[in-house]
N, C-alpha and C positions, 0 to 999 in steps of 0.2 A: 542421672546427669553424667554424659560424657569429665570423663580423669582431663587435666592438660594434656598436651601431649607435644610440646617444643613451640618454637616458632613456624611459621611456612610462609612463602611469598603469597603475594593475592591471588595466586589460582592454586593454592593451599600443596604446593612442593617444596620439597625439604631445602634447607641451606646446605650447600657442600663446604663450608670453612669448619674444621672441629674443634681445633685449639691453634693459640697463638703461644711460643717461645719466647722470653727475652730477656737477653744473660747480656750484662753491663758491668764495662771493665773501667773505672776510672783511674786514671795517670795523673797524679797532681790536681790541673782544673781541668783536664782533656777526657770523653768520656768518648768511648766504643760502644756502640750498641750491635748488636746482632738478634736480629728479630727473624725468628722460624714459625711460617705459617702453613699448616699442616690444612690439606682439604682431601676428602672421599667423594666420590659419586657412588651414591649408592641406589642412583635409577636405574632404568633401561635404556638410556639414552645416552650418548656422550652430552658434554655440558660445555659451557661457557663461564666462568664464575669472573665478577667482576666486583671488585673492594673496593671505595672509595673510605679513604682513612687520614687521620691527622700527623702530621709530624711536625716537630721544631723545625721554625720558621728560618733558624742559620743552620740547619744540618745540613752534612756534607754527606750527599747520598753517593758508596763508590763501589759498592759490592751488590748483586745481584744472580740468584741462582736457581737452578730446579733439580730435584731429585725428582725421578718416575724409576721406581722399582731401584735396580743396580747403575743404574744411567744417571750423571749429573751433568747439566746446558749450563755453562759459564754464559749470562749474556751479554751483550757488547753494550757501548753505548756510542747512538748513532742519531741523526737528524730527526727531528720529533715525526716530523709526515713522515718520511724514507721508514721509520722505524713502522708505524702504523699500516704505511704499503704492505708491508713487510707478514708483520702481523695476520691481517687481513687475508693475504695471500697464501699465509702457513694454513688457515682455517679451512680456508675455500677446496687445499689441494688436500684435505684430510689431515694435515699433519698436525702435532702439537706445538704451540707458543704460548708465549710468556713475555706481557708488554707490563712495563713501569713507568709511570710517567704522572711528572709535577703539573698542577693544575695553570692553565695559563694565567687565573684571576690572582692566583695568592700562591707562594712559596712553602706553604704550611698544611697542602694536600695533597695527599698525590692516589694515584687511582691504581692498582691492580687491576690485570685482566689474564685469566688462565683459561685458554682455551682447547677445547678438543678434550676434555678427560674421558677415556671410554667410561665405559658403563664398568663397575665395581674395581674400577683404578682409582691409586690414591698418587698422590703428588706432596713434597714436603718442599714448602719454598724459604730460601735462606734472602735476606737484604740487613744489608749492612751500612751504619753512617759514623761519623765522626761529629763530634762539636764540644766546643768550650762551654762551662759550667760561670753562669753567673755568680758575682759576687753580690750576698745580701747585706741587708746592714747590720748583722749583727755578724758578718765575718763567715758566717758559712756560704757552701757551693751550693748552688740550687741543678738539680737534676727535674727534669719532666717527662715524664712517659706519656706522650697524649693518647687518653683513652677513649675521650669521650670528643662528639665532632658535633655542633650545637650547627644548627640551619644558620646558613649565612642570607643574610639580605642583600637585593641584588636592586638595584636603582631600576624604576618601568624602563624599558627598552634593553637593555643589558644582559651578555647572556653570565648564563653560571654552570658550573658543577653540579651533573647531576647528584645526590644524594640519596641513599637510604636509609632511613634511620628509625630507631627500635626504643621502646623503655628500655631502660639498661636491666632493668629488671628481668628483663625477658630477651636478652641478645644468648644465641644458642650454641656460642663457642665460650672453653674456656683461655684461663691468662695464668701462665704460670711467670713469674718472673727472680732475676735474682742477680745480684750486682758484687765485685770485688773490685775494694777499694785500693788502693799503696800509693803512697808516697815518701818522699824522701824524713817526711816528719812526721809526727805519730798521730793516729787518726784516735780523737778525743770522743766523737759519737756521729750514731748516724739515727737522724730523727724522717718520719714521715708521716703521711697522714693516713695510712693505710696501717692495717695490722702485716705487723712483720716480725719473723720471726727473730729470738736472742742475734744481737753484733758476736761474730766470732773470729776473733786474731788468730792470725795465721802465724806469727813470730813474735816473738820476747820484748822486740823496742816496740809493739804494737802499733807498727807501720803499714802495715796489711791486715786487711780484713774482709770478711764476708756477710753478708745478709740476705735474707729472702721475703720474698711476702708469703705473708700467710695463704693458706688453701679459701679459696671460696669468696675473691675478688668480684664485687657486683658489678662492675662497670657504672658506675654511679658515678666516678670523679677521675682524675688524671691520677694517677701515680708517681708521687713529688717526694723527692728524699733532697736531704738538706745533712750537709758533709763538714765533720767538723775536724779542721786541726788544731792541734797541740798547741802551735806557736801563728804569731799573724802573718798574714802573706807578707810576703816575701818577692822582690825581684828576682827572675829567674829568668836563662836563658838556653833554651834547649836547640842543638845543632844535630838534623838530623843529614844522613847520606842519600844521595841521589839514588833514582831506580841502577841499576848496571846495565838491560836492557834498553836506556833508554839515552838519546842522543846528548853528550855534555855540549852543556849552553842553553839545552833549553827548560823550562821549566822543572819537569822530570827528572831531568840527566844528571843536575847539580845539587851540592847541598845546598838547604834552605835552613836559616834559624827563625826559632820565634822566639820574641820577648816578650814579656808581663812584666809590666814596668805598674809598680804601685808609688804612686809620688806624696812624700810630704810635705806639706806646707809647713812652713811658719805658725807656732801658736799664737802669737802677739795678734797675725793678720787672722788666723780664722775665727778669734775670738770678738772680731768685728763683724758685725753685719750691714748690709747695704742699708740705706735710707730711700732709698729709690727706687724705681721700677715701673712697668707697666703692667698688671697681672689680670693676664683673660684667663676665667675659669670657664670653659666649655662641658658642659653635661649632657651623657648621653638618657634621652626621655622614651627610648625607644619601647613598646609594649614586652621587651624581656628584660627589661632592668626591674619587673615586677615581682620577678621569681625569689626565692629567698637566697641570701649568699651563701647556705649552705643547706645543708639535710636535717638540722637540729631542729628538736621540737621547738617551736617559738623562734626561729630564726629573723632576722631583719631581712627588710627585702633590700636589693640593692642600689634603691633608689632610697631609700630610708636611710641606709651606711649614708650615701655621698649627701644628701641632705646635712647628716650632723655633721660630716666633713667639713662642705663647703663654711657652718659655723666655724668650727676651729680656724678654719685658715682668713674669714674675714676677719675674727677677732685678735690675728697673727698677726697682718700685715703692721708694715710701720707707718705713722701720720706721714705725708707729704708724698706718697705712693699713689697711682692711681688706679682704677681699676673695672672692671666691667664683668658681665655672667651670660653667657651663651647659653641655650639649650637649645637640641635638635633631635630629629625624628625623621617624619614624613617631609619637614619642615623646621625653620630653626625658629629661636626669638632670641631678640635680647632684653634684659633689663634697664640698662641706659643705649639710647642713641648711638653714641660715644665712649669711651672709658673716661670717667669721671676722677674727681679729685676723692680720696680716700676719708671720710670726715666723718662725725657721729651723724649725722645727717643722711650721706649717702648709703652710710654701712646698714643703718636702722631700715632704708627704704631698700635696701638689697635682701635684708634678710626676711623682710617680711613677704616679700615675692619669693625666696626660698622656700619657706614653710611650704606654700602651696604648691611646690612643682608635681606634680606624680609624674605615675611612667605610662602617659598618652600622648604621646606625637607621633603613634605610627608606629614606623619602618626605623632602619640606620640607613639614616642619608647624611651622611658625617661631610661631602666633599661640599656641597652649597656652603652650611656654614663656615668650613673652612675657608673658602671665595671670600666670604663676606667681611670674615676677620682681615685678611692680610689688603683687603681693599681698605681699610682704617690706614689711616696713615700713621706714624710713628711718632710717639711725643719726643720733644728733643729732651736730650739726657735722662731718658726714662726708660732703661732697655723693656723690651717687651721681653717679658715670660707667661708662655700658654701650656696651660695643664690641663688633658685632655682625660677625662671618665668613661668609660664606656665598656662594656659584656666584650667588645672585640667581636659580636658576629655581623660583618659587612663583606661583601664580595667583591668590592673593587678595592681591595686591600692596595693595590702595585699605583693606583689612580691617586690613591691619596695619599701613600708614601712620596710620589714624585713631585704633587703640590708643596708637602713640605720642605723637599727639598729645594725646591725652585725658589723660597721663602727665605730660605735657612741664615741668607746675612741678616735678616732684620728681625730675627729671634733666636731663646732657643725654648723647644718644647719637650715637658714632661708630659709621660704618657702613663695612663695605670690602667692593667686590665681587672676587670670585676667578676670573676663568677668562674666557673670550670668552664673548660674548653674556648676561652676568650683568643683568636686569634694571636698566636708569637709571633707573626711576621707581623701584624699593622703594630702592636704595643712595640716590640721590640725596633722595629722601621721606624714609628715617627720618632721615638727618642733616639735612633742614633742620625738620620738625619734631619734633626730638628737642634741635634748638639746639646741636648738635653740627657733625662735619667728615667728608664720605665722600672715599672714597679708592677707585680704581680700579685692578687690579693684572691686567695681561693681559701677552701675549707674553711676552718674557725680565724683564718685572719683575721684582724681588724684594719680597717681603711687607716683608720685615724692616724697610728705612727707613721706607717710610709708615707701617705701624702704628706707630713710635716716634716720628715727628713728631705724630703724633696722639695718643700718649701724652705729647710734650711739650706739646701744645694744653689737656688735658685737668688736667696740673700746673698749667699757669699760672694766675694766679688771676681767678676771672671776673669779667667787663664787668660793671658796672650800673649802673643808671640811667639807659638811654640814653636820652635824647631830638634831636628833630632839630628846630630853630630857623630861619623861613626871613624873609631881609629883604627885602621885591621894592618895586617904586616903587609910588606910590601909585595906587590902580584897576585893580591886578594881584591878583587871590584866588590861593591855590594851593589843591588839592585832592588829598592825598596818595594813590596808591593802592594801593601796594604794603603788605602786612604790616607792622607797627609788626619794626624792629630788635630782636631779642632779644639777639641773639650775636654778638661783636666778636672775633675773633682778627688777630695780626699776620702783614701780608703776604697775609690775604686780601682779595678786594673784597666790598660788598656794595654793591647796588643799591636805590635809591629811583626811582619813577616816579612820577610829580607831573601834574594836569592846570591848566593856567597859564590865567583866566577873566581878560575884560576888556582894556583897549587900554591899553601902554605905548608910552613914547615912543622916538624911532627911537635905536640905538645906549644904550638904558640897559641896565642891569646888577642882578644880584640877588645874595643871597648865602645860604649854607647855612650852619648850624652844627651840628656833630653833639657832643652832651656827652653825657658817661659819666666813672663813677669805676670808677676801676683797684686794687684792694689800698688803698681810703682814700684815694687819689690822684686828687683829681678833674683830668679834660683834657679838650681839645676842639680838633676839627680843623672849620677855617672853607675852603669853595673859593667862588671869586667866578665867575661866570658870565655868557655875553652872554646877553641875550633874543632876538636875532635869532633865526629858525631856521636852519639847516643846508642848506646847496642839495644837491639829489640826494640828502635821504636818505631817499626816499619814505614810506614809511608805516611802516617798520621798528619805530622804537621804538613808533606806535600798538600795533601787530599784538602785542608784546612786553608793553607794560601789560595789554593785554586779556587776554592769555594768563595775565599774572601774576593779574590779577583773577579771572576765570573758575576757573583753579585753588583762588586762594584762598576761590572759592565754596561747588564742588566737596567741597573739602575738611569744611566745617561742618557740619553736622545742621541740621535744616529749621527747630528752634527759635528757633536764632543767628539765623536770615535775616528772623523775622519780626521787625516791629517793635510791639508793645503788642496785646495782644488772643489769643485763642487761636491756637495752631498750626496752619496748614495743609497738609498734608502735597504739596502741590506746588508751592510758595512756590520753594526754592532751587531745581529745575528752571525754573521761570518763567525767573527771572533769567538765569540762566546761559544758555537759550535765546536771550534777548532780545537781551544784551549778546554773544552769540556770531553771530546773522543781521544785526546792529548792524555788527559789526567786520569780520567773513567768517574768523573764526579759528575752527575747530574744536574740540570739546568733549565730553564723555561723553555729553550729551545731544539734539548734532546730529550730522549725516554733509553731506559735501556730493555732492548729486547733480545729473547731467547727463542730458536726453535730448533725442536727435535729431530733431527735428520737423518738420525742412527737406525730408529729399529726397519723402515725400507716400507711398514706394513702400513695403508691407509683408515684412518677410523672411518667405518659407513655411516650413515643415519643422520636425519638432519640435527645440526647443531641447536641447543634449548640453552637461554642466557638463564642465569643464575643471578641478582643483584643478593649480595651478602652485604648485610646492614650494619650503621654501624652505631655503636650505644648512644645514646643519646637522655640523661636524666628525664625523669617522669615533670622536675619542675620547668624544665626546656622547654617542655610540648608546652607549655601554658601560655607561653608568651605567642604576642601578636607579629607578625607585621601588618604594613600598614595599604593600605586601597593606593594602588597604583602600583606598587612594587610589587616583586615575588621574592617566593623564598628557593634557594637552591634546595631541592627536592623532587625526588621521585614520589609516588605513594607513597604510605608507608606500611609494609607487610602486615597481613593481618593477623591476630591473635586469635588461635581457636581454643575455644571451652574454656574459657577463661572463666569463674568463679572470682567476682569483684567484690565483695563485702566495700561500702566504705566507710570511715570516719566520720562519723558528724561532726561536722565543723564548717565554719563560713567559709562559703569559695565567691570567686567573682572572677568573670569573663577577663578578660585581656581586653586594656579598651581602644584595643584598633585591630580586634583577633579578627585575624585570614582564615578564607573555610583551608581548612587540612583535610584531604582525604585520608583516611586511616583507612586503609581496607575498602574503601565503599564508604566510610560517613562521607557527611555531606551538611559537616556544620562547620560552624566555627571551633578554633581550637580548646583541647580540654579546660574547664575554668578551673582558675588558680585560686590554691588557697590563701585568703586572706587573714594575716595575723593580728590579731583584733588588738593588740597589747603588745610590747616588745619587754619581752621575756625579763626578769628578775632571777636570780639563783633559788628563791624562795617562794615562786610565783605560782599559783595552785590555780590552778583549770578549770572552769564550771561548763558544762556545756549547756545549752538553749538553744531549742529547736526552732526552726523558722517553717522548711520546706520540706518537702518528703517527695522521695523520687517510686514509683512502688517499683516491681519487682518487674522487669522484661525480659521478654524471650527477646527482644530484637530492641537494639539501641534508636533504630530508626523508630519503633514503634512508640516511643516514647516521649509524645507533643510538647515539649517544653521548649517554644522558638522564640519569643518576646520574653522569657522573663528578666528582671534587670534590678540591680542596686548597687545604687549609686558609690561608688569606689572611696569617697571622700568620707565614710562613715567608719570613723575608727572609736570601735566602742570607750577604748581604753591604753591607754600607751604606759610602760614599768618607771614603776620606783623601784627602788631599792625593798621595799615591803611591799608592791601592790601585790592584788590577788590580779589571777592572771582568769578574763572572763571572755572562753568560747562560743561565742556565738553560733553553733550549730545551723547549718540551715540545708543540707542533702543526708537523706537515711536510701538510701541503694540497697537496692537485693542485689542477691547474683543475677548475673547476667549471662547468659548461656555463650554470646560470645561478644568481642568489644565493638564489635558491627552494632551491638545492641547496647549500647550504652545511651543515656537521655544526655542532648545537648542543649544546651542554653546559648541561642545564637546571640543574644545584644545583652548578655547578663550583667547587670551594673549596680553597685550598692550606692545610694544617697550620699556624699559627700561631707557632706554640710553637718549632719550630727555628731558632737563628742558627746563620751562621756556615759555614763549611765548612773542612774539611782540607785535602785538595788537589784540583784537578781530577779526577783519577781516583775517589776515595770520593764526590766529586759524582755522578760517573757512574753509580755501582753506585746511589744511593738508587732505592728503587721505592716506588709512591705506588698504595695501593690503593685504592678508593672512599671518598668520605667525604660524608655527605650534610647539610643543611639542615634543621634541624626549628622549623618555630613551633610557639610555646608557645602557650595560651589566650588568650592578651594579643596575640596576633602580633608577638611582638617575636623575630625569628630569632635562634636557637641554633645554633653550629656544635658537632657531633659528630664526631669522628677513630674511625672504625673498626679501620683495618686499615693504617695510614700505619708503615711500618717505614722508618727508616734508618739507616744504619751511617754514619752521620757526626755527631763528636763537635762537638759545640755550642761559642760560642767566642764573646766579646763582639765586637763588630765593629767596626772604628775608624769615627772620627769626624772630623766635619768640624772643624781644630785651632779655631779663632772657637769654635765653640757648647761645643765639649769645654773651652775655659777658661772661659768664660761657666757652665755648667755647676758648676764647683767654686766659684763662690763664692760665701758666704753671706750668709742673708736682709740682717745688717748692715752687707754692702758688704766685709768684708775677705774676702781666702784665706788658705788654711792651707799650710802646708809639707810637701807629703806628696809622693811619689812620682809621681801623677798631676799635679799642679802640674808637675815637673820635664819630664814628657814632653807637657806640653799647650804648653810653652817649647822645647822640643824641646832640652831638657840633661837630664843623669843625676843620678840624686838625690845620688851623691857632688858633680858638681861644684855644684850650688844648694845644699849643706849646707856644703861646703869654703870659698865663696867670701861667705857670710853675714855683716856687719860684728857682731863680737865685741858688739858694745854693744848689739845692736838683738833685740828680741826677732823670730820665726818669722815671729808674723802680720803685723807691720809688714813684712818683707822679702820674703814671698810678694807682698802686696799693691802694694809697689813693682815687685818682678820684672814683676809681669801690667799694670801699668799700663806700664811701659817698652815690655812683647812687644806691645802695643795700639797704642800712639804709634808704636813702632817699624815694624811688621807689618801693620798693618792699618787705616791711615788712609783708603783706601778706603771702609772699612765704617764709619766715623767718628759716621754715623748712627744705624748699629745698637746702638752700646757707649755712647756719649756719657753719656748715662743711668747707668747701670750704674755706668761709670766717678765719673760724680760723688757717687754715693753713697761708692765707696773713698775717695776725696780727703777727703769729711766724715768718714770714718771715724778715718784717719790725723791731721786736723787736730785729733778730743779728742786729750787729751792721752797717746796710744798712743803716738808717733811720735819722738822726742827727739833720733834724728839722722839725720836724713831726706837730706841733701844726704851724706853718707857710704853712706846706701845707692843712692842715683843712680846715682852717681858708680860703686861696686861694680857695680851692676846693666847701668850702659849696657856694662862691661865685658864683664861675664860672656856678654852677648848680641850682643855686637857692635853696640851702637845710641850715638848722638849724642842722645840726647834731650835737653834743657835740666828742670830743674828749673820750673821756671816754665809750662813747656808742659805738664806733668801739672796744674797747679792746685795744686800743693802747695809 
């Protein structure tokens, strides 16, 4: 048997990318990246290599370069076509170039192309960006390296980016990376999800520091470091100096400050929450919400997370709220008509159409049901809040940012991304304009807290009238340039950039007031500020503004942009050109390109393209799109001599999986493994064979095109004690290469079965064909043929959090029933034995479960808080008459200490 021997394109040629550099400087919440990407030709031919890759969706792209031997091309940044001519042209006449440029669809790709490398010439290319560091909720700066670039779905008709994309297992450069941190307060830690090596301070007040990643990055996930200071943010206002080259007055030429204004509210007011609202929760059902939210054995898939999500947040809202549930795909549904009145009634028929969602509707066609929601008219005094789920892989990212903004008075919308590589422009776009808060949920996150912080953002009552009031000495203009403030939440920052005109005296000072009224409560937060500039902070915040500009250009129709007189349809292009070859920040409408004009000598031989791929997780491949759309992709390079041993374990097709060429297949894409159980700390793995794949020389060779079971068949879902039971159903040989791997075009597990007897009647089940039918609509049908099993179905436990969460009702109390008792883990005799004589059922369930929460699960404190305060309102009508006698009972019965005070009651 042929040894591996790397990756190779589909006509088995080597990749010319060898490693990637990336050394990150962060300044307070400001981060520098410089990323150096090193490529060889090691054919006989000169080459063409062409990168399609991810980056932060607000990065400010301003630096770009090429090293060839002792020669380094500064490139310009010029007209995206003019630039491409240009290109083009360096090729044709033999010479070398160097194009960069952001994808038209989405802000959050952008493409490399390095053309002309002779044959055993190397090239080391430098690009450089800027951007501000989110704040999370616990107070740290969120950084992102995106590694990994997931296939975007593109709507039938639409075009897209092309793509290359690899297991990450097997992408054939390395990453070496490495970040210094400083600020002016002392950095407390620095956490990621990657192996990294010891925080090391650089000074005594441990205001600086360094870190690295560890050797031997798989490309499997983003690279996320989470940045902690000392003390809590803090208003700050940093003034940096104009270019000297560069003309005073205009962007460039002048100092710019930027402010982070963190504003406090009032406790009194935020200790209130709305009673009211409209709340659309939209779910993405698309065939990759199937994959698991992480690499953990036993992981949840992420349709699974937003399932127990959306519980928490219906058992959140408050009575007299209203409400409705979206789901979309290929296609969307709703669950009511209309958004309904919030009541045990509606809640009970919402969630039971929950249970059943899976991740089959296809493709992300996210802009229909967007259409459909904002065609709903607005309930009066019921502001609408929409909270959007979804992986982020769509390709008309800029199509459906602009919908929400065209919306944006009659809501605002929370966005959360699910999974690695989930789009930063669409998560980050629709919440800033939708005037809402996004949330990012990768590696071992949990959904549950952040979507409930965002549910408590969305209670709170909103910001208005904000204005920003600025006092500078006299013969100072300011000139605002960021977006007018719409949206104020506490503990986040928001940023103003300001262009500062005219000469101040040495050592004076300015000041900012930012006013807004809170629930009728008007406040206002004032930061005083030097006018000096900031030594060494080069051009940062310029590159920053511009970038904030340019976007916010971007963003408008050509109408806004002009000013009095008819429209000219290439007005906002103008601009955005102008102020982008102005700045050297990159844009949708420029690229920046380089060519070699120095060494005089022409490269002979015809030019050969190189597409270098970019990682892509093994659980990515698994998902579908959906019949009528496509995926932004090229082939996908082929793997040679691969030796595949697999796992036995249940898999199951994508149920709307698209053929994916891989090399030459010519099926549907790889089936995903299905988690028969959701994992337990203590959860022990059995495995049971189903299927057996034998051993092929060729994947094609290997008939397995109808086989199917039904998706809805979950043998077993975790308790806290269950045994965790593997369903095995593929035993794989090696495969000589991935060409030859067995597909399973319409593979789908029975739905309909819970549960299992023992091990043994697991055994015995047999699973005959079951196939996939589109209807006229293309919206896929599963059909069960011939699925027999002799094992007796059985409700499956539960995780005990959601299983109490669960029993209680829309009005905040529980009821005293049996389930109650085992969700507390006591017997219904002793929660009925031990009940104080005076107090009626639902008053003492509602105690019980507020004790087994304080008690049990302050952990999750996040997730219930909500919930929980609705019980507290509950008990404080007049239900409750001797509330401190069932405490008192209750802390017994369960063995808890909890203070009366500490529930809120």
């Amino acid at each position: 048997m042929e040894n591996c021997c790397g990756l190779l394109t589909s006509k088995q040629e080597p990749v010319p990318l060898k490693s990637v550099e990336v050394e990150l400087e962060v300044r307070d919440h400001v981060a520098t990246v410089v990323s150096t990407l090193n490529y060889e030709n090691k054919e006989d031919k000169p080459l063409e290599a062409v990168f399609v890759f991810p980056m932060p969706g607000d990065a400010a792209v301003c630096h770009f370069s090429a090293t060839i031997g002792q020669t380094q091309i500064v490139a310009e940044v010029k007209e995206k076509q003019k630039a491409r001519e240009e290109y083009d042209d360096a090729l044709s006449s033999g010479q070398q170039a160097f194009l960069l440029e952001e994808s038209d669809q989405s802000p959050d790709i952008f493409s490399l192309s390095v053309g002309s490398l002779p044959p055993g010439e190397s090239a080391s290319i430098r690009l450089e960006y800027v951007t501000e560091l989110a704040v999370q909720a616990d107070e740290g700066l969120r950084f992102v390296l995106p590694a990994v670039l997931n296939p975007r779905y593109h709507p039938q008709g639409s075009e897209g980016v092309q793509v290359t994309s690899v297991p990450a297992s097997l992408v054939p450069y390395s990453l070496s990376f490495s970040a210094r941190v400083s600020s002016p307060r002392p950095v407390s830690k620095v956490e990621s999800n990657c192996p990294m090596d010891p925080l090391k301070y650089l000074n005594t007040e441990q205001s600086q520091a360094t870190v690295k990643l560890a050797a031997g990055h798989k490309f499997d996930k983003d690279v996320e470091l989470l940045i902690y200071y000392k003390d809590a943010h803090q208003p700050t206002a940093v003034v940096e100096a104009g270019q000297t080259s560069a003309k005073p007055g205009t962007l460039m030429g002048d100092p710019l400050v930027m402010l982070s204004l963190y504003p406090e509210f009032p406790q009194a007011v935020m200790s209130s929450l709305a009673s009211c609202g409209e709340f659309v929760f939209l779910l993405d059902r698309s065939g990759s919400m199937g994959v698991p939210m992480n690499n953990n054995e036993g992981s949840q898939t992420r349709i699974g997370s937003a399932r127990d999500t959306l519980l928490l947040l219906l058992k959140s809202i408050p009575m007299g709220c209203y409400f409705n549930i979206y789901s979309f795909g290929s296609s969307y549904e709703h669950i009511f008509p209309k958004s309904v009145e919030y009541s045990e009634k509606t809640m009970e028929e919402a969630l039971k159409k929950v249970e059943g969602m899976e991740d089959d509707l296809g493709g992300t066609e996210i802009l229909e049901a967007l259409k459909h929601i904002y065609s709903q008219a607005c309930i009066p005094n019921q502001p609408r809040q929409l909270f959007v789920f979804t992986d982020g892989e769509v390709g008309n990212t800029k199509e459906v940012i602009n919908l929400v903004k065209k919306n944006s008075a009659s809501h605002r919308c929370f966005s959360f991304g699910i999974g690695e590589g989930a789009s930063s422009a669409l998560i980050n776009g629709l919440a800033k304009e939708g005037g809402g808060h996004a949330q990012f949920i990768t590696g071992i996150d949990r959904m549950q807290p952040k979507v409930m912080q965002s549910l408590r953002f969305a209670l709170q009552p909103a910001v208005v009238d904000i204005s920003v009031k600025w006092d500078l000495p006299k013969g100072v203009s300011v000139s605002v340039l960021s977006p007018p403030i719409t949206t104020l939440f506490q503990g986040q920052r928001s940023l103003i950039y300001a262009q500062l005109t005219g000469q101040s005296p040495k050592a004076a000072e300015g000041s900012v007031t930012v006013k807004y009224s809170l629930a009728g409560h008007p406040s206002q937060n004032k930061l005083h500020f030097n006018l000096k500039p900031a030594e060494d902070s080069g051009l940062t915040v310029h590159r920053l503004a511009a970038r904030t500009l340019i976007r916010s250009l971007e963003m408008v129709e050509d109408e806004e942009v002009v000013e009095g007189g008819e429209p000219d349809e290439g007005v906002k292009k103008k601009k955005v050109v102008e102020l982008s070859v102005q700045s050297g920040v990159s844009s949708a409408f420029t690229a920046f390109i380089a060519v070699n004009k120095g060494s005089g000598e022409t490269i002979q031989g015809p030019l050969v393209r190189r597409n270098v791929p970019t990682p892509m997780p093994m659980m990515a491949m698994c998902g579908g799109g959906a019949s009528g759309g496509r995926m932004m992709g090229r082939p996908i390079p082929r793997m040679v001599s691969c030796s595949m041993p697999m796992r036995r374990t249940v898999m199951e097709a994508s149920p709307s999986a698209q053929m994916v060429n891989v090399g030459g297949m010519k099926s549907c894409s790889m089936p995903k493994r299905r988690t028969v159980m959701e994992a337990s700390p203590s959860a022990q793995m059995v495995n049971v064979g189903v299927m057996e794949a034998q051993s092929c020389k060729s994947m094609e060779s290997c008939g397995r095109r109808n086989c199917s079971m039904s998706k809805k068949s979950k043998v077993m879902e975790a308790s806290p004690s269950a045994q965790m039971v593997n369903v095995g159903v593929i035993e794989a040989q090696s495969c000589k290469s991935m060409e030859s791997c067995g597909r399973r075009k319409n593979c789908s597990m029975s739905k309909k079965s819970k549960g299992m007897k023992t091990l043994l009647t697991a055994m015995r089940r047999t699973v005959s064909s079951c196939v996939r039918r589109p209807t006229s609509k293309g919206v896929v049908q599963r059909e069960s043929l011939n699925c027999s099993l002799d094992i007796e179905p059985q409700q499956p436990p539960r995780d005990p959090l959601l299983q109490l969460v669960s029993l209680q009702k829309a009005s905040g109390c529980w009821e005293l029933d049996p389930a109650l008792a085992a969700a507390v883990g006591k017997t219904s005799e002793e929660v009925e034995n031990t009940k104080p004589a005076s107090e009626n059922k639902e008053v003492w369930a509602t105690i019980l479960a507020l004790i087994w929460l304080h008690g049990f699960k302050m952990d999750a404190q996040k997730e219930w808080e909500l919930l929980a305060m609705k019980a507290v309102s509950w008990l404080r009508a007049p239900n409750a008459p001797c509330v401190a006698e069932c405490v008192e009972a209750g802390n017994t019965l369960l063995g808890c200490k909890v203070q009366k005070d500490a529930l809120g009651i």
